[in-house]
LOVO-290735 format. One record per residue (C-alpha): x, y, z; residue in one letter. Coordinates in steps of 0.05 Angstrom, whole numbers, plus 5000, padded with zeros to 4 digits. Example, Ala and Ser with C-alpha at 12.3 -4.5 7.8 and 13.67 -1.06 7.14 Angstrom:
# residues 2
> 5246:4910:5156:A
> 5273:4979:5143:S
# end
This chain:
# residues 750
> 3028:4681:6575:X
> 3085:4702:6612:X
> 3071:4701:6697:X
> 3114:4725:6751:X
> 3131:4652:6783:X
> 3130:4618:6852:X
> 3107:4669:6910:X
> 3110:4726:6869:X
> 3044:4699:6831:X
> 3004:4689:6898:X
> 3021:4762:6909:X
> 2999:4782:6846:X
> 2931:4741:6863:X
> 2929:4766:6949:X
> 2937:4841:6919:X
> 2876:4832:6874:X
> 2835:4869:6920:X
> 2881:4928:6937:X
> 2892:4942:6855:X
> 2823:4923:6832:X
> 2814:4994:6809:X
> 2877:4996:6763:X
> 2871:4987:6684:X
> 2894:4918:6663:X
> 2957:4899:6636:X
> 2956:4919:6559:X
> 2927:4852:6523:X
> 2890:4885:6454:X
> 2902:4858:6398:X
> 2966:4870:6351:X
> 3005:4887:6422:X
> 3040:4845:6468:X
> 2997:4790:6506:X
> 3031:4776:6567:X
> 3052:4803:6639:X
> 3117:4851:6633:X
> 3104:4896:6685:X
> 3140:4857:6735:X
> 3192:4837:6699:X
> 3262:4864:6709:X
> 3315:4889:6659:X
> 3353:4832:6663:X
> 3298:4783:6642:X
> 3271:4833:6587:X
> 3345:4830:6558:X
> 3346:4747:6564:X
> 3410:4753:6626:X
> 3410:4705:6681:X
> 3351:4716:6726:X
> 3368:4704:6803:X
> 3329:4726:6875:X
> 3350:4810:6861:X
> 3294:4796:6803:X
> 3242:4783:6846:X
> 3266:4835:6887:X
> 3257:4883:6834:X
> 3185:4852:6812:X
> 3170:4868:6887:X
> 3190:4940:6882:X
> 3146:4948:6821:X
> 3086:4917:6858:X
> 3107:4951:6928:X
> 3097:5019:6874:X
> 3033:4994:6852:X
> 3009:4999:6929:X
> 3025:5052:6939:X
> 3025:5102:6886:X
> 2959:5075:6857:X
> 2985:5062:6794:X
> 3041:5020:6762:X
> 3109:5033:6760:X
> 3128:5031:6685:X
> 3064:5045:6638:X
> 3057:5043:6561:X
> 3009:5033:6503:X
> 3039:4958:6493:X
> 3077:4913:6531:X
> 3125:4927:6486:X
> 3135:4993:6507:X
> 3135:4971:6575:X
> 3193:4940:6572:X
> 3227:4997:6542:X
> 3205:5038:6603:X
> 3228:4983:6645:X
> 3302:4986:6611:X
> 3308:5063:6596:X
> 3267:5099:6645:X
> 3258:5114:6723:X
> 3184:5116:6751:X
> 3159:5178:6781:X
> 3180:5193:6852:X
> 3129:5165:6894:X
> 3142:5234:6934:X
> 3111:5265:6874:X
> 3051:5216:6873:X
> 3037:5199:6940:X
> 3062:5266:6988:X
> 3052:5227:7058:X
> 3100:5164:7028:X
> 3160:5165:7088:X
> 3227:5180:7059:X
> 3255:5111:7079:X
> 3203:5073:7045:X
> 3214:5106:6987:X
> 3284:5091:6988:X
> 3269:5010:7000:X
> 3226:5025:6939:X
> 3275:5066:6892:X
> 3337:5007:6914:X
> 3287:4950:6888:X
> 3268:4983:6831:X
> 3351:4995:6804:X
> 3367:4979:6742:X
> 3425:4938:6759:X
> 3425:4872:6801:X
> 3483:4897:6844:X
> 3441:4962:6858:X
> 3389:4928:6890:X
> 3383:4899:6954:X
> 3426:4834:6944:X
> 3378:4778:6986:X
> 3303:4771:7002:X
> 3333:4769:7082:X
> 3362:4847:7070:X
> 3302:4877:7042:X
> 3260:4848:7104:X
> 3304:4869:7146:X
> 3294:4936:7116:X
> 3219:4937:7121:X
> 3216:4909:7184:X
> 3264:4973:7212:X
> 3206:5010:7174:X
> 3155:4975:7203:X
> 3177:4988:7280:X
> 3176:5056:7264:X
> 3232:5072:7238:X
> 3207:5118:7174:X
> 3184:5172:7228:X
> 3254:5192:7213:X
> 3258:5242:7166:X
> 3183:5237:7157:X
> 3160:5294:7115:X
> 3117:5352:7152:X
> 3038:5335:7144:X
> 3005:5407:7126:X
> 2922:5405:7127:X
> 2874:5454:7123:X
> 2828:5469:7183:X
> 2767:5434:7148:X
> 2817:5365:7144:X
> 2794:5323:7198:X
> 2855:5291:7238:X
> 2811:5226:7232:X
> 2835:5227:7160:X
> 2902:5234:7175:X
> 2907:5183:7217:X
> 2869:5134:7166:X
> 2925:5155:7115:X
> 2986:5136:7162:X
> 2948:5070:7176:X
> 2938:5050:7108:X
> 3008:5069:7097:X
> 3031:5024:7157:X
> 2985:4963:7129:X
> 3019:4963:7060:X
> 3082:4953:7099:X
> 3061:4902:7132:X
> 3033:4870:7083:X
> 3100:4878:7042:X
> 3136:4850:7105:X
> 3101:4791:7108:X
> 3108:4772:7029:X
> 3177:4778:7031:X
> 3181:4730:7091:X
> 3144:4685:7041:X
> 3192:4702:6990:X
> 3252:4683:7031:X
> 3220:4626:7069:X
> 3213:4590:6995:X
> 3276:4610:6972:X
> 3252:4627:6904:X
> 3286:4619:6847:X
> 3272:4662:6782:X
> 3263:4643:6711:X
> 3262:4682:6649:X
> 3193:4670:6622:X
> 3181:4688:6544:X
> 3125:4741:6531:X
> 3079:4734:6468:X
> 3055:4782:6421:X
> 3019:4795:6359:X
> 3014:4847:6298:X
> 2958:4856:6260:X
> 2954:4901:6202:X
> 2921:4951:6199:X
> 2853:4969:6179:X
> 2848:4962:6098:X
> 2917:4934:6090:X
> 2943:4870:6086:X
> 3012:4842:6104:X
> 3051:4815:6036:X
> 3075:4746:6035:X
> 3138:4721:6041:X
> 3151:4720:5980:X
> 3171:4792:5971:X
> 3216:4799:6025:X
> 3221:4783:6102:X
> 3206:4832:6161:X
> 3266:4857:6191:X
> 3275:4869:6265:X
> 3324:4929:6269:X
> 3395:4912:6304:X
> 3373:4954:6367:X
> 3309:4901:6365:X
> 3266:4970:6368:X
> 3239:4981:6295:X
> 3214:4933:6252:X
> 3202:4941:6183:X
> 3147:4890:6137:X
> 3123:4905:6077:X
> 3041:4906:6072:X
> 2992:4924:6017:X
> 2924:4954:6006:X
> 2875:4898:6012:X
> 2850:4870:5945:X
> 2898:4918:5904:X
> 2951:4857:5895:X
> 2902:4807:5901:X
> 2890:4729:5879:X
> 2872:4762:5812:X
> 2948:4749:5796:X
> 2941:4675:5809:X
> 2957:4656:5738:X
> 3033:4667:5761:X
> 3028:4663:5837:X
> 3108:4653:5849:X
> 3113:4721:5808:X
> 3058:4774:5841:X
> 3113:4823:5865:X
> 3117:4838:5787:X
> 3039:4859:5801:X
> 3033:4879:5876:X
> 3039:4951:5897:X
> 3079:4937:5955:X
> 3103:4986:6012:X
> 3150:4984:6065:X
> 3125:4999:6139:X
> 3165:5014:6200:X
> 3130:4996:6267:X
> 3167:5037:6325:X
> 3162:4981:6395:X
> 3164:5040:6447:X
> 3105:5079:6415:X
> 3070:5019:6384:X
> 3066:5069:6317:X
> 3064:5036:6245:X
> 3089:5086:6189:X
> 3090:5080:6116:X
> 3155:5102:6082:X
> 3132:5133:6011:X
> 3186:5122:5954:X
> 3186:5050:5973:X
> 3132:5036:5923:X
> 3147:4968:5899:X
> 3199:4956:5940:X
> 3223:4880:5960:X
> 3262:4848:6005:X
> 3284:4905:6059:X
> 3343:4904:6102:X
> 3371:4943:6167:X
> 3435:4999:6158:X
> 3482:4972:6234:X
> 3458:5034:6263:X
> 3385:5030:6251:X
> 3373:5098:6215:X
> 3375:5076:6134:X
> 3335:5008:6108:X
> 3364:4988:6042:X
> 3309:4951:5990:X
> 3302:4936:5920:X
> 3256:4970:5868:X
> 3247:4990:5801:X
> 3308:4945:5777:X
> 3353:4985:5823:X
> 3384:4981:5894:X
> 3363:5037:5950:X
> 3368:5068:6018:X
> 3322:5104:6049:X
> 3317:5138:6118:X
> 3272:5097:6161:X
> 3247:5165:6194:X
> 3231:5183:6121:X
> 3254:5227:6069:X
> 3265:5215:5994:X
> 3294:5147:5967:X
> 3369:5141:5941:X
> 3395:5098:5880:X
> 3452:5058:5902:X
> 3469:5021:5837:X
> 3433:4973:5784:X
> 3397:4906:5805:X
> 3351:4880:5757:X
> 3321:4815:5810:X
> 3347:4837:5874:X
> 3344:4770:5924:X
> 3358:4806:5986:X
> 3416:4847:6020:X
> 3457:4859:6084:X
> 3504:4909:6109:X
> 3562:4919:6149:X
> 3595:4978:6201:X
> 3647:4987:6145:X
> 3595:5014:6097:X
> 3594:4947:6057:X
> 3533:4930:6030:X
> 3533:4856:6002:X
> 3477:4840:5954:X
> 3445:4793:5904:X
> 3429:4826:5842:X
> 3396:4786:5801:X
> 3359:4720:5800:X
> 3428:4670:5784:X
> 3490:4679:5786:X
> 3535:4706:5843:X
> 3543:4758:5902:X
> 3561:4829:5894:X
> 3585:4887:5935:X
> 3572:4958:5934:X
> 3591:5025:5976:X
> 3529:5038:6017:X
> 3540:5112:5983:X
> 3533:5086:5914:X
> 3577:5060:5856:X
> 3595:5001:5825:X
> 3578:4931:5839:X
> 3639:4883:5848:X
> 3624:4813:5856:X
> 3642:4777:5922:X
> 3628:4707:5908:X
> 3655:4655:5866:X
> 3625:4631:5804:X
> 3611:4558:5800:X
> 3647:4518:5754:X
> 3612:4479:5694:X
> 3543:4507:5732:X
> 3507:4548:5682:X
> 3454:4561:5723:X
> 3470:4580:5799:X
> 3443:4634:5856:X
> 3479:4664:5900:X
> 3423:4697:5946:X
> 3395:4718:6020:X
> 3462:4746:6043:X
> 3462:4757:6121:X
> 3531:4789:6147:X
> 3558:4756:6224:X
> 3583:4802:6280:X
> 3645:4813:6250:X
> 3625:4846:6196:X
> 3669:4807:6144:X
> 3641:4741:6145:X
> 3567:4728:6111:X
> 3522:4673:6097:X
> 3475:4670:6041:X
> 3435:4611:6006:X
> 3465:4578:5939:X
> 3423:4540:5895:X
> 3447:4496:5837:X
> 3477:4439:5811:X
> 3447:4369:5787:X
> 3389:4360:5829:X
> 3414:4414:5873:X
> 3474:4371:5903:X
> 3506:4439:5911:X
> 3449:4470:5950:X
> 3454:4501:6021:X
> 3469:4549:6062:X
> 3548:4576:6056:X
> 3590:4624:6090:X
> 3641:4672:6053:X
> 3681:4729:6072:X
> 3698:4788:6042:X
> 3768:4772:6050:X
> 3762:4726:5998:X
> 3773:4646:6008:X
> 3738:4585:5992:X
> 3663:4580:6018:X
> 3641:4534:6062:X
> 3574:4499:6068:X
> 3549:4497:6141:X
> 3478:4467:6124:X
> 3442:4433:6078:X
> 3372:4461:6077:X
> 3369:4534:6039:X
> 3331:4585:6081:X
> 3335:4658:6097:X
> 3385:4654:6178:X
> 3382:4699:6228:X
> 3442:4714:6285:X
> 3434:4740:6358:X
> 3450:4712:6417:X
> 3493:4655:6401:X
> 3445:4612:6361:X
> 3427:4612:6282:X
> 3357:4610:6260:X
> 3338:4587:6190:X
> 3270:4548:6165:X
> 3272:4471:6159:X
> 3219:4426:6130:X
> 3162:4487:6146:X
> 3197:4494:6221:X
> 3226:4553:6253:X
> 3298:4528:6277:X
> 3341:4555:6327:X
> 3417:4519:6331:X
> 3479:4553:6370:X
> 3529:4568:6327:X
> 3598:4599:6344:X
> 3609:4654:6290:X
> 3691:4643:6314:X
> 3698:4582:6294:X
> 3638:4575:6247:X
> 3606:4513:6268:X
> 3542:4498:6294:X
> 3546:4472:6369:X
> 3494:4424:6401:X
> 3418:4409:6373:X
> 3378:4439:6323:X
> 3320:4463:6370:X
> 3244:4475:6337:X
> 3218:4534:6355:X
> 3153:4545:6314:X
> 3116:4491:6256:X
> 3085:4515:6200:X
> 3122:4585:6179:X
> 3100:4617:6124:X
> 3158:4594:6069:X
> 3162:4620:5992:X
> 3213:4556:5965:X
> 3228:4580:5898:X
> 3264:4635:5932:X
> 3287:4600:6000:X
> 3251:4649:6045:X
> 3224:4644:6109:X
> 3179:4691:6142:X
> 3214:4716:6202:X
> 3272:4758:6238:X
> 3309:4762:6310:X
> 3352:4822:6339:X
> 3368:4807:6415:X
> 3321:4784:6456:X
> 3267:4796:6406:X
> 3244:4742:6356:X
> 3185:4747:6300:X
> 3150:4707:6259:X
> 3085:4694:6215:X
> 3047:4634:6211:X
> 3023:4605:6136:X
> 2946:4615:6135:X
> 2912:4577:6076:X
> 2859:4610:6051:X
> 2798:4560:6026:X
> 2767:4575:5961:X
> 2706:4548:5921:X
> 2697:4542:5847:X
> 2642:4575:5826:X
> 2605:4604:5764:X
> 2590:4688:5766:X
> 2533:4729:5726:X
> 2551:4786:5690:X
> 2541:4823:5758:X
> 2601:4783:5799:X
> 2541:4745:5832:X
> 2545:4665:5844:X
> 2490:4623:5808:X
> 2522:4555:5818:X
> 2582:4522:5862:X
> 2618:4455:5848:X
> 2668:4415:5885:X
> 2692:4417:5949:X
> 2730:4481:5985:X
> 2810:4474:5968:X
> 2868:4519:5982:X
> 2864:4539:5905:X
> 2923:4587:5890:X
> 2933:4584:5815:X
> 2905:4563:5752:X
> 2908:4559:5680:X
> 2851:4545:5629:X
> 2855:4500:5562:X
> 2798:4535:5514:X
> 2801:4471:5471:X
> 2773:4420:5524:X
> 2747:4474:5564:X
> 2786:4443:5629:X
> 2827:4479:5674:X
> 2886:4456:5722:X
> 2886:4488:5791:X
> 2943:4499:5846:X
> 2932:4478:5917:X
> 2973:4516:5968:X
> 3010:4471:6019:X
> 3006:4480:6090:X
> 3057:4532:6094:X
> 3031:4569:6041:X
> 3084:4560:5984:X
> 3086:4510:5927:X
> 3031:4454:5926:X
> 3001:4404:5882:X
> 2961:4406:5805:X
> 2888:4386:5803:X
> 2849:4368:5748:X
> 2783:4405:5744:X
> 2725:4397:5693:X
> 2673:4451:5693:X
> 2624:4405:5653:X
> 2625:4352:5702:X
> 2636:4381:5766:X
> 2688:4354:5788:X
> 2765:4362:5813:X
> 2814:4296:5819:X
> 2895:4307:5834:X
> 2946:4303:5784:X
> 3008:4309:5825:X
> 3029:4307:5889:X
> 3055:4365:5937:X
> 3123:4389:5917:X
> 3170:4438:5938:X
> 3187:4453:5867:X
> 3148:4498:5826:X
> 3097:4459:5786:X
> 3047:4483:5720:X
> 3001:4448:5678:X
> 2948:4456:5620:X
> 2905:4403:5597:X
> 2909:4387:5522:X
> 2857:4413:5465:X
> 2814:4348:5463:X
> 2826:4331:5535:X
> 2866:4268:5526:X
> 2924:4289:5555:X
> 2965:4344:5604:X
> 3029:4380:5591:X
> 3061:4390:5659:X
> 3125:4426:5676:X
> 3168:4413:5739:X
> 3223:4469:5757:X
> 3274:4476:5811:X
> 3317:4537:5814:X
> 3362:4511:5752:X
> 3330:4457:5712:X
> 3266:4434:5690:X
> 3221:4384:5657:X
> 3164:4375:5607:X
> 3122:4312:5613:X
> 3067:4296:5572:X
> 3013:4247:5615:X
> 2953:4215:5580:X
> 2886:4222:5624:X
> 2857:4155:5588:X
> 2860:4101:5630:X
> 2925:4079:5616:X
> 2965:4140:5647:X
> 3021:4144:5611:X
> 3076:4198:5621:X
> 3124:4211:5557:X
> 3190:4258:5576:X
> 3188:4310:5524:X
> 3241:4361:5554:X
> 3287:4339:5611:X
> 3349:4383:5632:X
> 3327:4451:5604:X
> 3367:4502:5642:X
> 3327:4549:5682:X
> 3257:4561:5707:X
> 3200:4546:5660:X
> 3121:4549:5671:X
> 3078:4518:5625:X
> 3040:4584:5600:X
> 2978:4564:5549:X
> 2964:4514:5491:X
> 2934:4537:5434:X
> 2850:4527:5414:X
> 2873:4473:5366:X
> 2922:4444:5404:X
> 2973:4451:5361:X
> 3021:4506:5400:X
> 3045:4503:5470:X
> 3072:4567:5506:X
> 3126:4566:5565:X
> 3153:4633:5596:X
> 3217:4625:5625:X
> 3251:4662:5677:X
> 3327:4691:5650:X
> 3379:4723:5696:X
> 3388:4768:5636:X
> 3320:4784:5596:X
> 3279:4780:5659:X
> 3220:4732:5636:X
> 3209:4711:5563:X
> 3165:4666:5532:X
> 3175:4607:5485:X
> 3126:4570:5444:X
> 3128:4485:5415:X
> 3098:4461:5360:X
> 3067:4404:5376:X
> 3060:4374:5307:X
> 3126:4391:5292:X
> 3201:4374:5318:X
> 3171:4391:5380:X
> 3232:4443:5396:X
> 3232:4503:5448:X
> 3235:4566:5401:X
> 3252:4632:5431:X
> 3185:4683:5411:X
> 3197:4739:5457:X
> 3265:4744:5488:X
> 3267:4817:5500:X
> 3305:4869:5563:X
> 3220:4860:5597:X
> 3182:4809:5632:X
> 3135:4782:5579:X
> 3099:4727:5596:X
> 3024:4696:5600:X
> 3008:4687:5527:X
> 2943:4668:5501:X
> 2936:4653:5434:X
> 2878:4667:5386:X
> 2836:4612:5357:X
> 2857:4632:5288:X
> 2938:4619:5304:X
> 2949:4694:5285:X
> 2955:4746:5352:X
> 2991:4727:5422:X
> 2967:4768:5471:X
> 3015:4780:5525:X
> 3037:4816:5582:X
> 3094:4865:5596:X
> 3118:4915:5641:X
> 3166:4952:5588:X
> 3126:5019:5612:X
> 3138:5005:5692:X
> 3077:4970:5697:X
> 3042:4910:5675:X
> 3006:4919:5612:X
> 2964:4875:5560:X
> 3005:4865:5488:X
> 2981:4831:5418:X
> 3035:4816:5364:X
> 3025:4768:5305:X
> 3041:4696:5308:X
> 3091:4661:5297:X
> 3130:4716:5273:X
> 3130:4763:5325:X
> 3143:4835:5309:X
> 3101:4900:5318:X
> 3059:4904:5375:X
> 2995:4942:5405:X
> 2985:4961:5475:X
> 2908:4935:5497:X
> 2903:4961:5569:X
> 2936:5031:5595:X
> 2923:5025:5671:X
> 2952:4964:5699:X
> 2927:4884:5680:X
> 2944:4808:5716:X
> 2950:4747:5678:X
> 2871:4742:5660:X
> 2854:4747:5600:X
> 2831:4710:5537:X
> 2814:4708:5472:X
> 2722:4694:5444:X
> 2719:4630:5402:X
> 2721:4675:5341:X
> 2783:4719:5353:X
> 2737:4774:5337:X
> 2745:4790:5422:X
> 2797:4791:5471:X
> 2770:4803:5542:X
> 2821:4820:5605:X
> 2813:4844:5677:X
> 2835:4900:5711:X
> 2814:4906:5783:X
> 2750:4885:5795:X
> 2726:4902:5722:X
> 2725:4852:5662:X
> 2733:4895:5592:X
> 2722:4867:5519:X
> 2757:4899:5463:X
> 2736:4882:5392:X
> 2788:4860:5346:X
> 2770:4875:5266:X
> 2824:4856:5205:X
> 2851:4912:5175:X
> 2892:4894:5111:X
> 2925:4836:5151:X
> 2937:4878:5222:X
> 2886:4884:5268:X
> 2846:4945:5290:X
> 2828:4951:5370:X
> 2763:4989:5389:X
> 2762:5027:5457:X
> 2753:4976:5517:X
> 2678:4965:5535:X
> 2657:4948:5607:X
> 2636:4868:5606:X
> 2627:4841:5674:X
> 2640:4859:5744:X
> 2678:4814:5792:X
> 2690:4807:5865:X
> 2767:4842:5878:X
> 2787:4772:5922:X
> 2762:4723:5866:X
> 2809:4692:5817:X
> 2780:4687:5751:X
> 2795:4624:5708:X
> 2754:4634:5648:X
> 2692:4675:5615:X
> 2638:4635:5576:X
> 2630:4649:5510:X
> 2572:4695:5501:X
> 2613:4740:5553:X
> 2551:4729:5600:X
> 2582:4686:5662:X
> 2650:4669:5686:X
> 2689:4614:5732:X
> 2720:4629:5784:X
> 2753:4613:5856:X
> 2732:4651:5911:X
> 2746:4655:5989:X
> 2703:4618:6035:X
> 2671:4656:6085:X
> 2725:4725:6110:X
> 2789:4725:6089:X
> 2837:4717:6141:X
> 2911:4743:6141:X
> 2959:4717:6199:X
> 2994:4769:6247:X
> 3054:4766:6250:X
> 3084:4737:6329:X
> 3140:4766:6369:X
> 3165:4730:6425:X
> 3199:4772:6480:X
> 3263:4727:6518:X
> 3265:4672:6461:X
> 3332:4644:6498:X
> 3280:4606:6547:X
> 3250:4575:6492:X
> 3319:4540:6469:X
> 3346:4528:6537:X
# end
């Protein structure tokens, strides 16, 4: 917590008395926690501090005397500070009648907003009160007008009290200059919570944005338990599933506001002037007024990876989840690309652009290359030119103030960095451990404009594996709490690998867990790279896929004793997750991300060449298959109708299909022992829909109410009588980080 420093804290502490009566400085939570109020414009703005800002911290105190009340007020210390820069206090005339002119005057020339408008020493303001002090205010005094039931004894009191403020005053400012103080910027905390019945989105869907006049800030938050854990069968994916929003939290007024036609919308960014926030929805780039009003199409982008815009109207954007950078009009039209293709690299990204103070250079993230040899962060211009890598880790940056802040190894890094030359000057200096950090798409969560820096914390959230009735109540737990985020079930050997966050949040490691048994063991170890797993039909074995940005590999590791790993894919280009294996064990099913058809999924036969063949390649995201136990129906999901539904189409030969659900499913779902069933989730509500053979194509009765389970429990599987089902759920409340602001960063790197 920020505290006025040498002298100027005694003060604070010898005036405790006098000010007992006034309301505390503004520490609730999701505001500012600190002391602003005595802090002048120069140190709100990160400047040079020097003795004419304790002068002005005495002038606000002085105020505080003698008016009763402070001198610059708001609903968060926040907002303080923007009184502090931008507005004058009330005339203490106006508050306090008998205050003598000159007084007043010492008061108004502490309280300037410039340095050189204040009294320039600690030795000139005493000077000043002493001349008071002897008497000197009588000149110009104003006129004293009572009634004849006003007692001159009260008058009297009133010119006393004055007098002993002064004095008082006098003699700190001879303590002031006796100690020759010297000032020091001091950082001020804060926290933002959200609010009630909403939860802040992860990372993963976009960073908060501080606006270039550091005086909006716009996140992105969700209702609570509407984009839930139920999605963890594809947790690097849930923006496909979450009904995200973007808010817009006004500093001065401490106000949050939702911005509707943002439904959906990922990865905002900031117009220069602060009025328009550009985002990505729907397949499409848009602007919006950040003061509201409908949304605007811009021009196509099927995986938008984040934007940035210039003073010349540029906006510079990734499209799309490979390939490279593209430009557009911030009025519309069509895309050009702005960066380079990479040669003999099939698979590349181009992403995260962030434009410098010129407005011509940018630097964005690039991904690719044999184990990512060409990864980094690069700068470009718009002038065209070779790029140039200026760091090695890929994260979102950040510019102000001469230094460049980007996310290495789960830290918050500040470095200066000369946008003139280009190069990064002195030490990389760690501001903040443990940032929340989404690898697969090289974003960290946080933001800086001026003197204003924020960021959010990775908060695990523990989870226990239990077993639910029909009513979403627990009748028995096994193993021990674990950050589970993820999961996928084998309904041969009844086992089920699970995904443990790591500390910040992102990618983990695969654990092996056996209902039947109790118990959980690791597979793998923690990994920035996205890893999946299912365990084989008679348990002997686990297919696990590895994938950076552009490559992957399928091993095959026995769980005997002898732990062997066989290489069955190495090299494929792209992003695969191991999706399902078949009841018998005979078919395995990957979805793969495509820059092109979104996601599709692929299926092996296992008893067979053992060959990737393409199943459903089409313009949607399908993906999380589940076979049924007769080889005949995938089910799958889709979001060909804008939102994610539940699909069947024969196997192997994939052709007509049936929608199952109509409002909205996650990746939970399977298939009874019989294939006569197929049972999925939609909110907190598990439905069964019999499945009857019709002349070789199924027939699907209306959805029938099942179970009930908890909204912030991830289910893994449903028994086979329908009766009980696994799942993972939170340990004790769930918890969601605030996101932190720190007021006067520069201290914190100097």
């Amino acid at each position: 917590m920020a505290t006025l420093t040498g002298s100027m804290a005694n003060l604070a502490g010898n005036l405790a008395g006098t000010i007992s009566n006034m309301a505390s400085p503004v520490t609730v939570a999701g505001t500012m926690v600190g002391t602003v109020q005595y802090m002048s414009p120069e140190q709100i703005q990160g400047k040079e501090a020097d003795a004419r800002s304790d002068i002005f911290a005495f002038g606000a105190m002085l105020y505080e005397m003698l008016a009763g009340r402070r001198a610059f007020e708001g609903k968060s210390q926040l907002s303080v500070a923007s009184a502090i820069l931008d507005r004058e206090p009330d005339p203490l005339s106006t508050v306090q009648p008998l205050t003598p002119p000159a007084l007043e005057h010492v008061v108004r020339t502490c309280l300037a907003k410039e340095p050189e408008d204040r009294f320039q020493s600690a030795h000139d303001l005493k000077l000043q009160l002493q001349w008071i002090v002897g008497a000197g205010s009588q000149v110009g005094a104003p006129a004293i007008v009572t009634s004849r039931r006003k007692s001159a004894g009260k008058i009297l009191i009133a010119a006393m009290t004055a007098g002993w403020l002064v004095a008082i005053a006098a003699a700190v400012l001879a303590i002031m200059y006796a100690g020759r103080l010297n000032s020091a910027q001091q950082p001020v905390h804060a926290s933002l919570e959200a609010p009630a019945g909403f939860e802040l989105s992860r990372v993963m869907t976009g960073a908060p944005v501080l606006s270039p006049d550091g005086k909006q800030i716009a996140f992105l938050m969700t209702k609570k338990n509407v984009a839930s854990s139920s999605f963890a069968k594809a947790p690097h994916s849930i923006d496909t599933f979450a009904p995200h929003m973007i808010f817009v939290r006004n500093i001065d007024s401490n106000e949050v506001t939702s911005l509707p036609g943002t439904e959906g919308a990922l990865f905002p960014f900031w117009s220069p002037d602060g009025k328009y926030l550009g985002f990505f929805a729907d397949g499409k780039l848009k602007k919006i007024l950040a003061s509201g009003g409908p949304a605007q199409t811009l021009c196509d982008a099927p995986d938008g990876r984040g934007g940035t815009w210039n003073e010349l109207g540029t906006i510079v954007f990734s499209p799309r989840i490979s390939g490279p950078l593209d430009s557009v009009s911030d009025g519309g039209g069509t895309p050009v690309e702005v960066t380079r293709r990479l040669k003999d690299v099939p698979e590349f990204t181009h992403r995260n652009p962030y434009f410098l103070p010129d407005g011509k250079h940018f630097l964005y993230v690039q991904s690719g290359g044999n184990a990512g040899r060409l990864s980094g962060i690069y700068v470009a211009s718009l002038a065209g030119g070779e790029p140039t890598q200026i760091l090695a880790a890929g994260s979102n940056v950040a510019y102000s103030d001469g230094y460049l802040f980007y996310v290495k190894d789960g830290t918050l890094t500040a470095q200066a960095f000369s946008p003139s030359s280009l190069r990064f000057e002195g030490n990389a200096v760690s501001i903040a451990a443990g940032i929340e950090f989404h690898g697969p798409r090289n974003l960290g969560y946080f933001s800086v404009s001026r003197n204003l820096l924020l960021y959010r914390k990775a908060v695990v959230e523990d989870r226990e594996l239990v077993w639910l009735d029909n009513a979403g109540k627990v009748i028995d737990r096994w193993g021990e709490p674990a950050p589970y985020s993820g999961y996928s079930f084998s309904p041969g050997s009844r086992m089920t690998v699970l995904t443990r966050a790591s500390a910040n949040g992102s990618e983990g490691s695969l654990w092996l867990g056996d209902p039947q048994r109790k118990t959980v063991q690791r597979l793998t170890a923690d990994s920035g790279q996205i890893q999946t797993a299912v365990v084989s039909a008679d348990g002997n074995s686990v297919y696990i896929a590895s994938s950076a940005f552009s490559s992957s590999t399928l091993v095959r590791r026995a769980l005997t004793a002898s732990g062997n790993e066989e290489k069955m894919l190495d090299g494929l280009e792209g992003s695969y997750d191991v999706g399902s294996i078949s009841q018998d064990g005979r078919y395995l099913f990957l979805d793969k991300q495509d820059s092109k058809t979104n996601w599709d999924i692929y299926y092996m036969d296992l008893q067979g060449e053992r060959k990737l063949i393409p199943l459903l390649t089409g313009p949607y995201a399908e993906r999380l298959s589940a076979l049924s136990p007769d080889d005949k129906w995938l089910a799958y999901t889709s979001n060909e109708t804008g939102r994610i539904e539940l699909y069947v189409t024969p196997f192997p030969g994939a052709g007509s299909k049936w929608q199952i659900s109509s409002n909205g499913v996650g990746g939970e779902f399977d298939w009874s022992s019989d294939s006569k069933n197929l049972r999925y989730r939609e909110g907190e509500k598990v439905y069964n829909v019999e499945v009857h053979a019709n002349a070789g194509r199924p027939d699907f009765a209306p959805p029938k109410e099942l179970m009930s389970i908890p909204g912030n429990a991830i289910l893994i599987s449903i028994s086979s009588d329908g009766k009980r089902a696994l799942a993972a759920q939170p340990v004790g409340d769930s918890t969601d980080a605030p996101i932190d602001f720190i007021l006067n960063w520069q201290h914190l790197v100097h």
